[in-house]
NULUMMI-944790 format. One record per residue: residue number from 1; residue in one letter; x, y, z of N, C-alpha, C, O in turn. Coordinates in steps of 0.2 Angstrom, whole numbers. Layout:
N
NUM; A; X; Y; Z; X; Y; Z; X; Y; Z; X; Y; Z
...
***
This chain:
241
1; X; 726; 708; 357; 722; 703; 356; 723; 697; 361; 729; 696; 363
2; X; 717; 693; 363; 719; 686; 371; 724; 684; 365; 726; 685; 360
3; X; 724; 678; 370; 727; 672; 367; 725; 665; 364; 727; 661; 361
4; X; 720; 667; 366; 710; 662; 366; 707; 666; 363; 707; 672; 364
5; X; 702; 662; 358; 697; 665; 355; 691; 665; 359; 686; 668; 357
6; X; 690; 662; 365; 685; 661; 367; 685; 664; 379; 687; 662; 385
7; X; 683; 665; 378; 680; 668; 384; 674; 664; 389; 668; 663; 387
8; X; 677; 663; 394; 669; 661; 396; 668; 666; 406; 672; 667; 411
9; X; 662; 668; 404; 661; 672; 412; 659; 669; 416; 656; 665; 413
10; X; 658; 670; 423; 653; 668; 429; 652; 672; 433; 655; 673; 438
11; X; 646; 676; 433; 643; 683; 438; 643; 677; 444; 642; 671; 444
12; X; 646; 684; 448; 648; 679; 455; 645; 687; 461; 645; 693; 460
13; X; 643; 684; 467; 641; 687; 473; 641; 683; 479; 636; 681; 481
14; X; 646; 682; 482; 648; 678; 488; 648; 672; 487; 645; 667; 491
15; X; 651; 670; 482; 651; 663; 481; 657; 658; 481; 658; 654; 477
16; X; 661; 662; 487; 667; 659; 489; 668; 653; 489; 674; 650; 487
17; X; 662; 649; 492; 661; 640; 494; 661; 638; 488; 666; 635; 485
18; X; 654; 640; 484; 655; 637; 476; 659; 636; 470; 659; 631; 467
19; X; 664; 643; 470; 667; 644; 466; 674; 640; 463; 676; 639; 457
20; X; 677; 639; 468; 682; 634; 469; 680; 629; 462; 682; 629; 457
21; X; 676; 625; 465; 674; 619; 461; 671; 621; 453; 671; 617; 449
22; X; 668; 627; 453; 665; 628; 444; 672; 632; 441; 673; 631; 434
23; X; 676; 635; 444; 684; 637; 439; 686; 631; 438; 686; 630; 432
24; X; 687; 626; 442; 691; 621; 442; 690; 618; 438; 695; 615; 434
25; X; 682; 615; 435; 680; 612; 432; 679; 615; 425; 678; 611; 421
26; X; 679; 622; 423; 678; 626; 418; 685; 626; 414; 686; 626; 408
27; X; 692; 626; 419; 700; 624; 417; 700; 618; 414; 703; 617; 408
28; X; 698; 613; 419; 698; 607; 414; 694; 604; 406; 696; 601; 401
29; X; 689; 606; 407; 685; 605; 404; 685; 609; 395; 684; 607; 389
30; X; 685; 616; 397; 690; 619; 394; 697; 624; 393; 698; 630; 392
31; X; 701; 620; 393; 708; 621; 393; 709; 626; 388; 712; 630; 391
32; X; 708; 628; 384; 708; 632; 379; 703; 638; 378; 702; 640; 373
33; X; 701; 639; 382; 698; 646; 384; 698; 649; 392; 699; 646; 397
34; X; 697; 657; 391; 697; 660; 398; 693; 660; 400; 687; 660; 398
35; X; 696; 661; 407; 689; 661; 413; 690; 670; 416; 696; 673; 416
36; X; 682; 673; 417; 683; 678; 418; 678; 679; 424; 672; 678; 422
37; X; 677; 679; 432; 673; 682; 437; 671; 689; 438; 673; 692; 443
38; X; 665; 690; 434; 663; 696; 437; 661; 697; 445; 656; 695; 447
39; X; 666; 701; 449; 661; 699; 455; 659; 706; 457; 662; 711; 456
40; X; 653; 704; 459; 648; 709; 459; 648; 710; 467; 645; 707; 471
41; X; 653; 716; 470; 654; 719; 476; 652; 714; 484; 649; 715; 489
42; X; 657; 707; 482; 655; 703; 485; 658; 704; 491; 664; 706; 489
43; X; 656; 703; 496; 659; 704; 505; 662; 698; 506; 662; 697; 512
44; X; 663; 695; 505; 669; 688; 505; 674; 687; 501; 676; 691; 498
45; X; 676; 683; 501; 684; 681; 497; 682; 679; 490; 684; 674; 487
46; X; 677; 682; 488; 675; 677; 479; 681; 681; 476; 686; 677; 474
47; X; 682; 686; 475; 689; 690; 473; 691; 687; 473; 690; 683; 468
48; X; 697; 685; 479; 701; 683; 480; 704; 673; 476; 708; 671; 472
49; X; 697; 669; 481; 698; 664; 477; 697; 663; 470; 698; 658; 467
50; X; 694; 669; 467; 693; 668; 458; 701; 670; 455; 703; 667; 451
51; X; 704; 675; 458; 712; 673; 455; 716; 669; 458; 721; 668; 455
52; X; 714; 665; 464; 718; 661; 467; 715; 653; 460; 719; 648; 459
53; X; 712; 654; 459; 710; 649; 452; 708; 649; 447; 703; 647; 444
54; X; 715; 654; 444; 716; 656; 438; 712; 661; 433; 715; 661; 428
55; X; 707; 665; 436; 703; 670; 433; 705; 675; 433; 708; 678; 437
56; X; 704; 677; 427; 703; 685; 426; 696; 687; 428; 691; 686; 426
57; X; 697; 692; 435; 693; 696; 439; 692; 701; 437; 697; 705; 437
58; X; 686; 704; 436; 684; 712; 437; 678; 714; 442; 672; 715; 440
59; X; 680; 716; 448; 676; 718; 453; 672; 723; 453; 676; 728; 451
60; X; 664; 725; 456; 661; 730; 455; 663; 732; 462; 665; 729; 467
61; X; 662; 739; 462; 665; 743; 471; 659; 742; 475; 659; 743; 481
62; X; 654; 740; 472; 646; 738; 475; 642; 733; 473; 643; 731; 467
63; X; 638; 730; 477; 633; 725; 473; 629; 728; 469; 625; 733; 470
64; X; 630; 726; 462; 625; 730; 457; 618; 725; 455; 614; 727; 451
65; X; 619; 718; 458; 615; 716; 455; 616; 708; 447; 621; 709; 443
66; X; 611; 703; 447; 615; 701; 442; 613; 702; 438; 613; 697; 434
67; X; 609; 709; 432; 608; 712; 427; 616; 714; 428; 620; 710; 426
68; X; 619; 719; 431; 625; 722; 428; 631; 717; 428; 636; 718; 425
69; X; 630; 712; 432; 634; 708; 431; 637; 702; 423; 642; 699; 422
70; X; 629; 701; 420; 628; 700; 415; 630; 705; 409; 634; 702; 406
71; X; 629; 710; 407; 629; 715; 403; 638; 715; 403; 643; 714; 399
72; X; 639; 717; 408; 650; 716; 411; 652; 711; 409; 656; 712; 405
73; X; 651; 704; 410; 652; 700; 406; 653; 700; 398; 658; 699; 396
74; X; 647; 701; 394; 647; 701; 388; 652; 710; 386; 656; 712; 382
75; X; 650; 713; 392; 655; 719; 388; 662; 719; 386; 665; 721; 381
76; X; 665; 716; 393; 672; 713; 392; 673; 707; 389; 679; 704; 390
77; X; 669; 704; 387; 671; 698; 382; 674; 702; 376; 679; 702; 374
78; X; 668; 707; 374; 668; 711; 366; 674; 713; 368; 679; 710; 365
79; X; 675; 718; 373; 681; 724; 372; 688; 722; 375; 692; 726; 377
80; X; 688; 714; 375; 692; 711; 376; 695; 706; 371; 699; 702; 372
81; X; 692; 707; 364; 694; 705; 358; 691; 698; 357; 692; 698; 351
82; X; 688; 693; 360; 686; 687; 360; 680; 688; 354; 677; 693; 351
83; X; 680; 682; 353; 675; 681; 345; 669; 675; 348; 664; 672; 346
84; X; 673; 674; 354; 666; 668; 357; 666; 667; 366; 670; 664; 369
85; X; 661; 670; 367; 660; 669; 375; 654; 666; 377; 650; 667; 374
86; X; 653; 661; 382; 651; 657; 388; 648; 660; 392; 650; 666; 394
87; X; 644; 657; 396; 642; 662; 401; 639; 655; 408; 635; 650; 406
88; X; 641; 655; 411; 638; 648; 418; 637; 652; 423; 640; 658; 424
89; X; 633; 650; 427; 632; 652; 434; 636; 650; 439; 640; 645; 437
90; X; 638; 651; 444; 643; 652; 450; 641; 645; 456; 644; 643; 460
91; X; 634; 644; 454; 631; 639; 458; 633; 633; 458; 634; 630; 463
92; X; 636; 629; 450; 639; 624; 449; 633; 619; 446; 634; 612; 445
93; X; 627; 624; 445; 623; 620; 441; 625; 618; 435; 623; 613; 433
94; X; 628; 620; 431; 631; 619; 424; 637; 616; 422; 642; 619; 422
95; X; 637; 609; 418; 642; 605; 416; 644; 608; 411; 642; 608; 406
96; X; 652; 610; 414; 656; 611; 407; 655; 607; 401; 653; 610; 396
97; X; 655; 601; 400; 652; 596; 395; 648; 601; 391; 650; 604; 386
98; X; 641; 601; 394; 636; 605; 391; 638; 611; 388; 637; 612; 382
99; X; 640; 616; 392; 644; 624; 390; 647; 624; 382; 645; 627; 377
100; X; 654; 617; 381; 657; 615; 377; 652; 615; 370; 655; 617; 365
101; X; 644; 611; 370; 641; 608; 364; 638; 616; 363; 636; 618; 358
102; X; 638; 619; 368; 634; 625; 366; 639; 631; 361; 637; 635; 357
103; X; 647; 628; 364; 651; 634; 361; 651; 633; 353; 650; 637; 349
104; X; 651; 625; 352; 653; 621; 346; 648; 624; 342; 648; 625; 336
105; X; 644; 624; 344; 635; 626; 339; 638; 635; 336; 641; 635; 330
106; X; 637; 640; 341; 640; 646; 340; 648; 648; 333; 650; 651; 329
107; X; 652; 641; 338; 657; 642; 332; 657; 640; 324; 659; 643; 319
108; X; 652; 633; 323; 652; 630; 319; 648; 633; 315; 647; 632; 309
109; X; 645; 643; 319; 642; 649; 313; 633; 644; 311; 629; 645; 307
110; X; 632; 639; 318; 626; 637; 318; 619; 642; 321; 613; 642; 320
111; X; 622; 646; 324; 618; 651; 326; 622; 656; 328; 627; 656; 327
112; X; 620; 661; 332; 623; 667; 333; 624; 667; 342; 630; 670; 344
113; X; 618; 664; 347; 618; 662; 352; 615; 655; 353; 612; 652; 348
114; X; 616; 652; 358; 616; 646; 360; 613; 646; 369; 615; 649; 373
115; X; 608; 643; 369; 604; 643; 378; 603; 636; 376; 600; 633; 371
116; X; 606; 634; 383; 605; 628; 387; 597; 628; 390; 593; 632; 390
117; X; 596; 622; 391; 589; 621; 392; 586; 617; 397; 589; 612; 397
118; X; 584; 617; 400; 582; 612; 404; 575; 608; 404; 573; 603; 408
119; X; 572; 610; 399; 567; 609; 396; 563; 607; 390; 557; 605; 389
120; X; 570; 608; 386; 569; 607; 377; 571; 601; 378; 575; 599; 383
121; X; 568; 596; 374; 568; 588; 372; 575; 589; 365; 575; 594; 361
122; X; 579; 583; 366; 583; 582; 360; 585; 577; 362; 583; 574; 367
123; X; 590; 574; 357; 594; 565; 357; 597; 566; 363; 599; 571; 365
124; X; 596; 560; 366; 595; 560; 374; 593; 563; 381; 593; 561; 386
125; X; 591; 568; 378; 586; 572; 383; 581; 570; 382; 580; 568; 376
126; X; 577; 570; 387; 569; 567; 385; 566; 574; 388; 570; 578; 391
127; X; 559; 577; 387; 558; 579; 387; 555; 581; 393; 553; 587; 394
128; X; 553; 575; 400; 552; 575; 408; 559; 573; 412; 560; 570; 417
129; X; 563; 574; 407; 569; 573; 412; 570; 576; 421; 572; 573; 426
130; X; 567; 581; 420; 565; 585; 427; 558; 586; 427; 555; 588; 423
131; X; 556; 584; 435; 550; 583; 437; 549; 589; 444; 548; 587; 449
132; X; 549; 595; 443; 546; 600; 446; 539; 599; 448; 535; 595; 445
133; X; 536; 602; 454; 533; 602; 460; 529; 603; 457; 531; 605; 452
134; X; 518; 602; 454; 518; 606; 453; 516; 612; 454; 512; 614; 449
135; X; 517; 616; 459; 518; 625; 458; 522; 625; 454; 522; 629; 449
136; X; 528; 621; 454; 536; 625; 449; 533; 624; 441; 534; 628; 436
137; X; 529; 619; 442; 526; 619; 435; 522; 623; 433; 520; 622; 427
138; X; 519; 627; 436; 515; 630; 435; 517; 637; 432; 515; 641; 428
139; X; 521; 638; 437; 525; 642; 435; 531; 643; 429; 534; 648; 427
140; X; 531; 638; 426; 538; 636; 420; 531; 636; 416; 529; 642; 414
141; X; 527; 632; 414; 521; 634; 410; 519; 640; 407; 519; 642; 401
142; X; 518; 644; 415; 515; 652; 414; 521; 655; 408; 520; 657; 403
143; X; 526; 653; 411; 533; 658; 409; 534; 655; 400; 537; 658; 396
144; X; 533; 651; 399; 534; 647; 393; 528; 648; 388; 529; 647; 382
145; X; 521; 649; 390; 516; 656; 386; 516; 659; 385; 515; 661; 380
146; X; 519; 663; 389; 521; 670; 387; 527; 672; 383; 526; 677; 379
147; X; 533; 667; 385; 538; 670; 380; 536; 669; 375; 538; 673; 371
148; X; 530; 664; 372; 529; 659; 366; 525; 665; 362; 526; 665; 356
149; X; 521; 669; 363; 516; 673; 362; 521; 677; 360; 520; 679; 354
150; X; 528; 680; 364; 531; 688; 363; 535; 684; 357; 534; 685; 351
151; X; 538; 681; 359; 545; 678; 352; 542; 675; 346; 544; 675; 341
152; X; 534; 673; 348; 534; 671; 340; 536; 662; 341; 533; 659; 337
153; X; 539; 660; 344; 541; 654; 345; 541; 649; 351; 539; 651; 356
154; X; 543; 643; 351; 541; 640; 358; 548; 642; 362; 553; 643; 358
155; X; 548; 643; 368; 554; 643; 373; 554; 643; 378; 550; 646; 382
156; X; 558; 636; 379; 555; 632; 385; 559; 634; 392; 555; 633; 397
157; X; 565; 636; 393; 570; 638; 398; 573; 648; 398; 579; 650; 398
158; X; 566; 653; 398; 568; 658; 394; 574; 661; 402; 575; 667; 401
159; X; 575; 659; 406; 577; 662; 413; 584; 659; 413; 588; 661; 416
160; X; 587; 652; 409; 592; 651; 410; 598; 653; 410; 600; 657; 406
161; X; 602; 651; 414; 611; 656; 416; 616; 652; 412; 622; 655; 413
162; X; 616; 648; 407; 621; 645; 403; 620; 645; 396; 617; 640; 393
163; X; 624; 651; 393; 624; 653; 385; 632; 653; 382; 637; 653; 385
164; X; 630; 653; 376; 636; 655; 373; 631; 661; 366; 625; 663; 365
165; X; 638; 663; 363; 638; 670; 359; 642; 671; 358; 648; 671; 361
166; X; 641; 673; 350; 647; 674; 345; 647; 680; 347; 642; 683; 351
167; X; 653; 684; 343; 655; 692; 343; 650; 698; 338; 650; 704; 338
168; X; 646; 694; 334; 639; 700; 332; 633; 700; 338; 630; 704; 340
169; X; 633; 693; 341; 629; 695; 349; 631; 697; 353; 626; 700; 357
170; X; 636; 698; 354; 640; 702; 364; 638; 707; 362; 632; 706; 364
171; X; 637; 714; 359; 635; 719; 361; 629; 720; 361; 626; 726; 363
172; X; 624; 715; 358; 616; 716; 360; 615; 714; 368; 610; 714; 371
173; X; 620; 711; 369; 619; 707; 376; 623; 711; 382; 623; 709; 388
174; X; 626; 714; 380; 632; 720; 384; 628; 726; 386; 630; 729; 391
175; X; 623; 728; 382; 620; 735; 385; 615; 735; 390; 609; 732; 390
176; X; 617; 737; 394; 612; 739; 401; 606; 736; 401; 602; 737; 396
177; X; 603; 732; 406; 597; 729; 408; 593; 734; 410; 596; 738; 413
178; X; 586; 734; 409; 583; 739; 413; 577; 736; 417; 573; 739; 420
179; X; 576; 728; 416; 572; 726; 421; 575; 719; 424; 580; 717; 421
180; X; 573; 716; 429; 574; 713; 433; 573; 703; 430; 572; 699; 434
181; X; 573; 702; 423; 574; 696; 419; 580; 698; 414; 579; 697; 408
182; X; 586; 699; 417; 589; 701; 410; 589; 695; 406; 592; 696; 401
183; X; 587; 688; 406; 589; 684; 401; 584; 684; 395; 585; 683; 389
184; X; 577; 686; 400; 572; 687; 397; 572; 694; 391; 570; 695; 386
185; X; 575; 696; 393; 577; 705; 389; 580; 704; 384; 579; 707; 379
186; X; 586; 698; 384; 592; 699; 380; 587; 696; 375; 585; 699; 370
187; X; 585; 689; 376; 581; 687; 372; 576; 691; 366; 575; 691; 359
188; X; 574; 695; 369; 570; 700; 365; 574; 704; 361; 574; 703; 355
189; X; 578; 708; 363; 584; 710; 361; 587; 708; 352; 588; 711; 347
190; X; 590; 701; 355; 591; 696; 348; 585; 698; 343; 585; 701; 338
191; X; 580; 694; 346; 576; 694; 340; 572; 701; 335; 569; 699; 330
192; X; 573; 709; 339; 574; 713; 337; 580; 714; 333; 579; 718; 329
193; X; 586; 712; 335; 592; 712; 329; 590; 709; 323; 591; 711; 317
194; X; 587; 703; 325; 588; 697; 318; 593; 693; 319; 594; 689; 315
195; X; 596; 692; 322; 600; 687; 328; 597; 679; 328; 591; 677; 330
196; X; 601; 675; 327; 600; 666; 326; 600; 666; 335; 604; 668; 339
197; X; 596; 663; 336; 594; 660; 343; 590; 653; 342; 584; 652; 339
198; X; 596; 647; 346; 595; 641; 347; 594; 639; 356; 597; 640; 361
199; X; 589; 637; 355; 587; 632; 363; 590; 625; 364; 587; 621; 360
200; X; 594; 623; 366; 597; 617; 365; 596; 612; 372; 600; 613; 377
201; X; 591; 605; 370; 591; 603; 377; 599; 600; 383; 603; 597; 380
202; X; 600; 602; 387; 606; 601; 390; 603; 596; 399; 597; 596; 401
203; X; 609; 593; 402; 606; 593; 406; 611; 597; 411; 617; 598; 410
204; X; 606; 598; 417; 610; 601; 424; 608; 598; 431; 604; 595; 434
205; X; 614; 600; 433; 614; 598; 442; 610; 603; 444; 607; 607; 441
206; X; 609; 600; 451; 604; 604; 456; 610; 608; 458; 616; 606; 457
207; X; 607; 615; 463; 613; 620; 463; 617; 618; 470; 613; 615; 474
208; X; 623; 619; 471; 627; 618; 477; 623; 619; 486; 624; 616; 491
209; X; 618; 627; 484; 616; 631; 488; 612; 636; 485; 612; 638; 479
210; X; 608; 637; 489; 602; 641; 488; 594; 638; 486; 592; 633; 487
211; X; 592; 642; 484; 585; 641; 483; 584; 642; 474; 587; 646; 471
212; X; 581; 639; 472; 578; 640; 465; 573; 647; 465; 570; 650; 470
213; X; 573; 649; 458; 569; 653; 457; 561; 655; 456; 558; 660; 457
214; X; 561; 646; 454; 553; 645; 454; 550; 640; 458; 548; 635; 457
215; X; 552; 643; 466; 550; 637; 471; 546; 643; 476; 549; 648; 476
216; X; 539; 643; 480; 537; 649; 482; 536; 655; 481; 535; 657; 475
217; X; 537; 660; 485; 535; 667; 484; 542; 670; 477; 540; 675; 473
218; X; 547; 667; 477; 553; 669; 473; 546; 665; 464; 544; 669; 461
219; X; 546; 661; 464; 542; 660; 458; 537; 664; 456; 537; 666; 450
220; X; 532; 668; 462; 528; 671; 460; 530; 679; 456; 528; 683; 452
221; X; 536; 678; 461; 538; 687; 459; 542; 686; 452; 542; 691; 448
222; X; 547; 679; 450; 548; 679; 443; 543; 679; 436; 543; 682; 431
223; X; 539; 676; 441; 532; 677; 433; 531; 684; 431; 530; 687; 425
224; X; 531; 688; 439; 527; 695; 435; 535; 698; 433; 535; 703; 430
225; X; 540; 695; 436; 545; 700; 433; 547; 700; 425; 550; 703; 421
226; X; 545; 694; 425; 545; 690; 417; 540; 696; 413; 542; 700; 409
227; X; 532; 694; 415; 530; 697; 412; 529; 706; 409; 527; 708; 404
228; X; 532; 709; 416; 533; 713; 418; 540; 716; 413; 540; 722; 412
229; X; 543; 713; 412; 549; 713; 404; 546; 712; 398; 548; 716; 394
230; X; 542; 707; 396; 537; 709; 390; 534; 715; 388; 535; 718; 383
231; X; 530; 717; 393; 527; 724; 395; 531; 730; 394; 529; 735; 392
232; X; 536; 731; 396; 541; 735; 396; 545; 735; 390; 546; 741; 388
233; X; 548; 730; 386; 549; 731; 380; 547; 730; 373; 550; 731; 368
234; X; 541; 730; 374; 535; 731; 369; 535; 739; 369; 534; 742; 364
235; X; 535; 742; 375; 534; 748; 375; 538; 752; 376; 537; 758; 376
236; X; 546; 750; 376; 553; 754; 374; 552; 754; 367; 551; 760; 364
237; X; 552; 747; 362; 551; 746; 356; 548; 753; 351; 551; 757; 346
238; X; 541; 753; 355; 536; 756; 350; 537; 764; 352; 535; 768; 348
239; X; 541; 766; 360; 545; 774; 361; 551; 777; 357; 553; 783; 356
240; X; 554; 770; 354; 560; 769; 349; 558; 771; 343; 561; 775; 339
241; X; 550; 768; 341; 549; 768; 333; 547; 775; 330; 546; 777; 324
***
């Protein structure tokens, strides 16, 4: 058994520059949990500097992708004995602060999973906190229709990278992706368990590098891939029943 009940991961793919600064801040922030870098067959020193800052690394021999990087995370949470794992992205969009209110919910047996938001209103969050382009908006709409229609419910940030999950969620969330929105999947996923799922507004940084996901052609192609996971699990569902 760890020595921590808690876990938290970071799918990582050449994120050498970044990384330094979101371990470091995940060590402070959380002292009392581990840190775990899935690196996903990166051609750079991410390996290297994630144990050089205290990580437990597990490297893929190839780029798989952040679907497998995802599902590896949650699997070596489980089969590494932890009863509550975290999950941030490697960009440094995500304030430890935040991750923490999100663990406290899951521990506190307030739900099962925990997603941060960037778009859900609560005590201090307002609900225009970020003001997207608007195509981005058009786009975050599109995508928050649809989830709303498939879940049953409102969900306003269905693509976000900063969860937590108690130990009856890791292995709904550990099995193999098979389309290209794993968050959007896992989502569905729970709610065919019967699984507690909370949105919780949080805020976030803008990323170190790179591009957002809902900002031109990469937006267009997330709606249908979004979509395009609705469609697909409606129809694994009903080849299941």
């Amino acid at each position: 058994m760890p020595g921590s009940d808690t876990i938290v991961f970071v799918p990582a793919w050449n994120e050498e520059v970044s990384l330094p600064a979101v371990l470091d801040e995940l060590h402070a922030g959380l002292p009392e949990a581990d840190v775990l870098v899935i690196d996903d067959g990166s051609t750079d020193a991410t390996a290297s500097v994630a144990a050089a800052h205290g990580a437990i690394v597990v490297s893929f021999g190839s780029n798989r992708g952040l679907r497998a990087g995802i599902a590896a995370g949650y699997r070596e949470a489980f089969d590494r004995g932890y009863a509550f794992c975290g999950r941030v992205d490697a960009d440094g969009q995500h304030p430890v602060d935040e991750l923490r209110r999100l663990l406290d919910l899951v521990r506190s047996d307030a739900c099962d999973v925990a997603i941060g938001s960037r778009f859900a209103a609560g005590d201090g969050y307002d609900a225009d906190r970020y003001e997207p382009t608007p195509a981005r908006r058009f786009g975050i709409r599109l995508l928050q229709k649809a989830m709303h229609i498939r879940l049953g419910r409102p969900f306003g940030d269905p693509t976000s990278g900063m969860a937590a999950a108690n130990r009856t969620a890791m292995p709904v969330m550990a099995r193999p992706y098979a389309s290209g929105a794993p968050e959007v999947e896992a989502l569905l996923r729970l709610k065919q368990a019967g699984l507690r799922v909370e949105e919780v507004a949080v805020h976030m940084r803008e990323r170190s590098h790179g591009e957002s996901k809902l900002q031109g052609k990469k937006a267009v192609k997330l709606v249908l891939t979004v979509v395009g996971t609705l469609l697909f699990f409606r129809w694994l569902r009903h080849r299941r029943a």
